[in-house]
Backbone as CSV, one residue per row, in Angstrom:
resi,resn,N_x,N_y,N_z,CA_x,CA_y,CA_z,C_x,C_y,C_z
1,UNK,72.973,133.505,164.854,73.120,132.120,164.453,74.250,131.487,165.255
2,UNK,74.073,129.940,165.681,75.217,129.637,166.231,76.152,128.812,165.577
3,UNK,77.570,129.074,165.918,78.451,128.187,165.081,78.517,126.622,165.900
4,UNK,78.156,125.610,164.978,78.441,124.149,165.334,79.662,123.947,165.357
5,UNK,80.007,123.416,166.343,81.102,122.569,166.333,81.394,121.136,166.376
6,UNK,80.462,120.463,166.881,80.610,118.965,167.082,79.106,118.686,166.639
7,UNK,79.055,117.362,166.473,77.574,116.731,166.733,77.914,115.111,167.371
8,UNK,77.529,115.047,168.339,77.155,113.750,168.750,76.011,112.856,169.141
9,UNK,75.640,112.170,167.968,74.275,111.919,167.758,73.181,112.985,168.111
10,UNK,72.363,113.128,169.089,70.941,114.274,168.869,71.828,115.792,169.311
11,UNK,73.167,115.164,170.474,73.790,116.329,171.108,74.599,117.272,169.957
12,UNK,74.631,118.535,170.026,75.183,119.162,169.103,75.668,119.876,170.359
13,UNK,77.173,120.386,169.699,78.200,121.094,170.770,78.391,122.771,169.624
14,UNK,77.973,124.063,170.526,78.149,125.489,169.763,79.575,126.130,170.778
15,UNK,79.846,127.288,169.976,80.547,128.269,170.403,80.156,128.592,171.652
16,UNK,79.204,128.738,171.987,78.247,129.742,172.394,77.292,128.789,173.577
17,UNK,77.396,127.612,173.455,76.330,126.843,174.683,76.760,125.789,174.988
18,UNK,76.639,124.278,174.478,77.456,123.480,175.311,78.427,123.553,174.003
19,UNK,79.668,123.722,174.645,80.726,123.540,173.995,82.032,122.874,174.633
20,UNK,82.736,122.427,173.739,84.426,122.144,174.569,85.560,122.881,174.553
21,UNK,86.822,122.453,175.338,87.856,123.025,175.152,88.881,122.407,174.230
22,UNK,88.581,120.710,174.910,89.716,120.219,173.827,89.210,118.850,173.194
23,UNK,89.799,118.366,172.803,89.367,116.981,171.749,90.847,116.095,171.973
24,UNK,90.645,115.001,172.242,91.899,114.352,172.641,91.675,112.399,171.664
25,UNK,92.030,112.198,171.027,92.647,111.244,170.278,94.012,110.434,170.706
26,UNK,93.514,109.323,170.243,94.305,108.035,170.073,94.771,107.077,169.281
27,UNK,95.297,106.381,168.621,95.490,105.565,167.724,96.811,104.843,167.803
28,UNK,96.529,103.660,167.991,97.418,102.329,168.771,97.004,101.071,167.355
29,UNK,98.641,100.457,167.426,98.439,99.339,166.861,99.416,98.043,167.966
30,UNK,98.400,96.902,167.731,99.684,96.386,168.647,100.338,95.129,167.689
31,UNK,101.329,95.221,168.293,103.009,94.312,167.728,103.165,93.474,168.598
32,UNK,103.233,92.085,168.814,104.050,90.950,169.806,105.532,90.731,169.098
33,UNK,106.078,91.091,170.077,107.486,90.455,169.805,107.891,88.963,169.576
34,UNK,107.774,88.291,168.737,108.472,86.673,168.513,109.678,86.695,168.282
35,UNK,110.097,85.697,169.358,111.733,85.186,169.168,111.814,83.787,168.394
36,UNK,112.829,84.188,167.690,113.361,83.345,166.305,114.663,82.870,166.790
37,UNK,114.673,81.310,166.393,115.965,80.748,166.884,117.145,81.006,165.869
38,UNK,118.250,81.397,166.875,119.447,81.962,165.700,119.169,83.542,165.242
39,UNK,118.232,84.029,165.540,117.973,85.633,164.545,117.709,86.356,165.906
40,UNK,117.839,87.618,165.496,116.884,88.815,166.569,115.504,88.335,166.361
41,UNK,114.721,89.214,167.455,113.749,88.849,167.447,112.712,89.721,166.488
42,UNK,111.635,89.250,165.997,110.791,89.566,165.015,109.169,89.963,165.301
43,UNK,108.638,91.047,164.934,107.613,91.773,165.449,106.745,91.644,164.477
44,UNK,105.249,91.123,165.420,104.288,90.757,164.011,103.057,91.612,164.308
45,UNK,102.812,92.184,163.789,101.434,93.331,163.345,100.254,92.142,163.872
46,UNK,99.597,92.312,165.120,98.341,91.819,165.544,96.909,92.425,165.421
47,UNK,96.786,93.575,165.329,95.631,93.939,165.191,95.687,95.771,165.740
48,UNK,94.595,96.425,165.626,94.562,97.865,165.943,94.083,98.502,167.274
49,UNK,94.581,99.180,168.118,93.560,99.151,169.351,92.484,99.725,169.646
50,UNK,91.995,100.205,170.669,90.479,100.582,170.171,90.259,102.239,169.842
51,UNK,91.105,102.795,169.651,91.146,104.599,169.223,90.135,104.855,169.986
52,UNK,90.687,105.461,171.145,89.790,105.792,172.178,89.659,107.514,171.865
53,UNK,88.761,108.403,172.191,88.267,109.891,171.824,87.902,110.398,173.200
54,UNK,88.437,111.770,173.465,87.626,112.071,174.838,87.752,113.776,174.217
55,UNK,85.904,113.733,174.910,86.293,115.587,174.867,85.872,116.156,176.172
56,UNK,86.613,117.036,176.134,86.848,117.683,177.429,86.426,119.362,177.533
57,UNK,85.523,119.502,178.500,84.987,120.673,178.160,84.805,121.577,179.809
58,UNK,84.185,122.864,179.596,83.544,123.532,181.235,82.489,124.077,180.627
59,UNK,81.512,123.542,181.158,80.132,124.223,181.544,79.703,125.510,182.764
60,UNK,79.525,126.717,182.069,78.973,127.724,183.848,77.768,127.920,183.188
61,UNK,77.100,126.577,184.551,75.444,126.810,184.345,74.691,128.173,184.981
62,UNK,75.489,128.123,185.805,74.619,129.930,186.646,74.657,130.831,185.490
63,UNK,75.933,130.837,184.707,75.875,132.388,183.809,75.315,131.720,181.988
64,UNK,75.370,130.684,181.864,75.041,130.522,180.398,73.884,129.168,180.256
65,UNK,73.556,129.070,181.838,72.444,127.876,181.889,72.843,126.757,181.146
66,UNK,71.647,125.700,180.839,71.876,124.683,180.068,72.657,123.148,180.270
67,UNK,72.202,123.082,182.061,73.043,122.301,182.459,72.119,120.678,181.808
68,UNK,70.872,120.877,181.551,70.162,119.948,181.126,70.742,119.446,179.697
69,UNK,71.888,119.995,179.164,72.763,119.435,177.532,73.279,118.292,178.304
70,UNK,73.826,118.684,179.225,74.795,118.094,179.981,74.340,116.547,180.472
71,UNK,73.071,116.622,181.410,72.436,115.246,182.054,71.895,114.791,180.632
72,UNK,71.233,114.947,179.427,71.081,114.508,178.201,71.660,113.482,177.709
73,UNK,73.175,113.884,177.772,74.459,113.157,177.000,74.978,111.795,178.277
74,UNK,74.115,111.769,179.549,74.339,110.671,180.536,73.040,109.702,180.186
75,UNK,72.335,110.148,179.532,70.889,109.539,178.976,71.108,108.527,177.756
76,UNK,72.176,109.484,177.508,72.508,108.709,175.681,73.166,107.466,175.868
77,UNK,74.210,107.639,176.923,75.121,106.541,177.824,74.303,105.402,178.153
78,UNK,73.219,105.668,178.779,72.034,104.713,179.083,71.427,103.585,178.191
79,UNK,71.172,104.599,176.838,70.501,103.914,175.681,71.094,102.792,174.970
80,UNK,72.323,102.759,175.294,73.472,101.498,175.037,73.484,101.508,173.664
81,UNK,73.199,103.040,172.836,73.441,102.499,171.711,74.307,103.430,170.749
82,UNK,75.207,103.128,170.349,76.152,104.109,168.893,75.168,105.326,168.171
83,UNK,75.960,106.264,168.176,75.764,107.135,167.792,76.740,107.880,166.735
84,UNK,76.317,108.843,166.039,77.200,109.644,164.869,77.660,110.795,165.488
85,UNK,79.129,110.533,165.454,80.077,111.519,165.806,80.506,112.463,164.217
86,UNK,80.227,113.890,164.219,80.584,114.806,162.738,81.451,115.643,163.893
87,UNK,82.790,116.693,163.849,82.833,117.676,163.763,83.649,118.565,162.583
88,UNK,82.670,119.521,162.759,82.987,121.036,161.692,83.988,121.409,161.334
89,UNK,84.742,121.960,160.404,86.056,121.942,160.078,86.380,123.491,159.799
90,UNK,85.485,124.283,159.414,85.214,125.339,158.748,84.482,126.447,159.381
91,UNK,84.391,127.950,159.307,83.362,128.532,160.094,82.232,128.566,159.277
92,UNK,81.998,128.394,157.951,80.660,128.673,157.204,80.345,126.888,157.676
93,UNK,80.825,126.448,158.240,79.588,125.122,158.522,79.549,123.813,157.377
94,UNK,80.409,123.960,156.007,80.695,123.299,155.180,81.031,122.482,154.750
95,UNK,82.306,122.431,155.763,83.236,120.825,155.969,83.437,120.387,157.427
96,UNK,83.447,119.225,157.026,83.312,118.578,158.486,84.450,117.351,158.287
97,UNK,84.430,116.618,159.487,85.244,115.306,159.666,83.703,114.246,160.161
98,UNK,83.847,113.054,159.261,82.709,112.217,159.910,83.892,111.070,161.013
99,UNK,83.689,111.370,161.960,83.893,110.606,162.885,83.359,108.757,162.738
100,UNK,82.557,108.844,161.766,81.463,107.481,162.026,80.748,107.419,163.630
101,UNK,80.553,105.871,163.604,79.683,105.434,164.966,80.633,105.348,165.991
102,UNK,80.608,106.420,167.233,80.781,105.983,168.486,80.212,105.516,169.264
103,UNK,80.433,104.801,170.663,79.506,104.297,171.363,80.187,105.708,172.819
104,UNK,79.904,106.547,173.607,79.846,106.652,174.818,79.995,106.038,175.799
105,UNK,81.116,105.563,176.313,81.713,104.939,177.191,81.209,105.544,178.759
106,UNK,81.736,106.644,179.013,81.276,107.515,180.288,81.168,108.919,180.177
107,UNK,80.803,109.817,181.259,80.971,111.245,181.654,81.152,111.352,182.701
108,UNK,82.380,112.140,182.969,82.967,112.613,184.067,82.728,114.195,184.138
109,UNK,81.755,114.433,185.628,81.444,115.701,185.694,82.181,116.225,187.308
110,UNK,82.992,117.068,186.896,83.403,117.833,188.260,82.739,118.935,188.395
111,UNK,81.750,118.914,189.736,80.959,120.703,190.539,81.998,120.779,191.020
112,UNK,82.253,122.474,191.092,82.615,123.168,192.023,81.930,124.668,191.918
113,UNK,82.618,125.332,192.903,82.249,126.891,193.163,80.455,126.295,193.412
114,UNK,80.274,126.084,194.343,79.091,125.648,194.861,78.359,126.559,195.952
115,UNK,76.930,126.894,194.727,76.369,128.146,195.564,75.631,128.233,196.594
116,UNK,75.001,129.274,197.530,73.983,128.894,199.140,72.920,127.984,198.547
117,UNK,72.458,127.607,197.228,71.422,126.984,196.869,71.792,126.069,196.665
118,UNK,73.094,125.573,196.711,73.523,124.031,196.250,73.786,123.459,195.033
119,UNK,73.750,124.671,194.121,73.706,124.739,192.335,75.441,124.673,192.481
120,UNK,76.411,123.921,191.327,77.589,124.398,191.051,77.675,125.407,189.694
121,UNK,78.590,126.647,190.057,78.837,127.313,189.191,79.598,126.993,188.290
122,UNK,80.202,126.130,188.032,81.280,125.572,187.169,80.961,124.160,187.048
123,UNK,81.050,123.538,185.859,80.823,122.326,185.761,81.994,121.528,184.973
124,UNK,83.335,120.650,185.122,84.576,120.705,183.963,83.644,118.978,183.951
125,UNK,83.983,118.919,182.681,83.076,117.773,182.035,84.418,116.949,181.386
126,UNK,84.559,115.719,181.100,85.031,114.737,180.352,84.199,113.757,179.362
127,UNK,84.148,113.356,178.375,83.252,112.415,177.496,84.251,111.573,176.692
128,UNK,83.939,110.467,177.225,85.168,109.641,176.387,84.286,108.700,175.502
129,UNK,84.753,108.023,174.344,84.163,107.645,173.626,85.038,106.661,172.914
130,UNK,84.646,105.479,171.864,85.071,104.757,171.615,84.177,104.182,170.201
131,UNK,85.118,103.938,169.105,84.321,103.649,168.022,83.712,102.649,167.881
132,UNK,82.941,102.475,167.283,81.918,101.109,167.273,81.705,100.989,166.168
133,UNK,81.972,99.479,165.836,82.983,98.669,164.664,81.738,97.729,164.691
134,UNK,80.966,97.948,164.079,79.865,97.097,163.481,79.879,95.824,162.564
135,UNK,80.511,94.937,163.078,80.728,93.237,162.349,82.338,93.300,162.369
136,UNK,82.825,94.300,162.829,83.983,94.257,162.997,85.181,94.913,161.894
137,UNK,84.274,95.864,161.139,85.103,97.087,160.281,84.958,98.039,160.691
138,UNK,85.981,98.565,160.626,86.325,99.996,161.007,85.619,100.985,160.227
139,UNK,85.093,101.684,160.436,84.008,102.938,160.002,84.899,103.979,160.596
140,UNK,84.879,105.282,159.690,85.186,106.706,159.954,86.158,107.143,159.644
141,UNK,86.468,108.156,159.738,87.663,108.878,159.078,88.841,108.620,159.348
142,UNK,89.004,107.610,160.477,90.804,107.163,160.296,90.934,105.943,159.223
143,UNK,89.712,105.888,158.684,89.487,104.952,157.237,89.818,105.264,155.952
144,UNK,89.822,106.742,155.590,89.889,106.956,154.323,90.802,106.867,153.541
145,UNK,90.516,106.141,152.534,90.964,105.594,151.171,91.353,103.947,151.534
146,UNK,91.186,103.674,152.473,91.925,102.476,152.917,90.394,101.217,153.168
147,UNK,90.691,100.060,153.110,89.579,98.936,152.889,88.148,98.893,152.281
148,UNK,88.160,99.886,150.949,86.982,99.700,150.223,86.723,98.742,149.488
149,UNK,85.477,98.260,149.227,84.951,96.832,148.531,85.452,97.174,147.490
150,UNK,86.275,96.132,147.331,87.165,95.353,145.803,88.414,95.998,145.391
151,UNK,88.640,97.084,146.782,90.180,97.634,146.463,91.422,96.734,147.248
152,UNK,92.300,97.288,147.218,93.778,97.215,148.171,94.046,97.837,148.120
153,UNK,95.323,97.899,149.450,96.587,98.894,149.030,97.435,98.723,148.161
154,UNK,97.678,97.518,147.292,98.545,97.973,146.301,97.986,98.178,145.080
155,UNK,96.296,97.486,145.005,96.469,98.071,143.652,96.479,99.513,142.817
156,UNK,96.528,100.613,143.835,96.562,101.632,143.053,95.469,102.122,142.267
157,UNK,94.318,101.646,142.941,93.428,102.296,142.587,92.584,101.724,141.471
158,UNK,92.740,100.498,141.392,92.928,99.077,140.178,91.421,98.445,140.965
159,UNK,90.688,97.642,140.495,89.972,96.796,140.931,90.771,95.723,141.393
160,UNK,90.017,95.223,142.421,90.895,93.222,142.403,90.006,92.475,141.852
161,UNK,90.330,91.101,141.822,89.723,90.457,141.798,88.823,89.549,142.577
């Protein structure tokens, strides 16, 4: 059986076949500085930036095949459309992190060790990604507990009105 590790939309990432090395995260808010006459100056909370995601992986198609996972996930790029980012948290497969909707920005594929047939033995891959904010809310797990219908943050868990 293979252990999952990621899913990105149809692509699923194993131990064992296409898999990664690392997972790289972001999370930015931005602040403009306003100057106030007579005072220091004063910093106002504008908005969040776009939490950009990249995973970063090596493919060796000569020894574990499967370079076709690979051109797949440049297909998905194509389709111009968001997809569901889950990964696994657990080895029984149980808990996960829902990522929500990303959209696939690019893939960056480096060949090397390039054989008399013209095949590369090594393939180091990049996939960067970017969430996709559907009417303009934030979906996914850097969400939780925070902007549910008819809450706040202060009420403590209170309805509003």
């Amino acid at each position: 059986m293979r252990d999952p590790l990621l899913m990105l939309g149809p692509h699923l990432f194993y131990v064992d076949w296409l898999n990664f090395q690392s997972f790289e995260e972001e999370f930015s808010a931005s602040w403009v500085c306003l100057e106030r006459f007579g005072e220091a100056p004063g910093l106002q909370f504008t908005g969040y930036g776009n939490d950009p995601k990249t995973i970063h992986g090596v493919l060796f198609p000569e020894e574990f095949g499967d370079r076709v996972a690979l051109d797949a996930i440049t297909r998905t790029i194509r389709a111009a459309k968001p997809v569901q980012m889950i990964r696994w948290m657990s080895d029984n497969g149980y808990s996960a992190i829902l990522h929500g909707s990303v959209v696939i920005t690019s893939v960056t594929k480096d060949h090397d060790y390039i054989s008399r047939s013209g095949q590369s033995g090594r393939i180091r891959y990049a996939i960067r990604l970017l969430p996709f904010f559907d009417g303009g809310k934030p979906q996914g797990q850097y969400q939780v507990g925070q902007y549910q219908e008819g809450y706040d943050q202060y009420s403590q868990g209170e309805q509003t009105p």
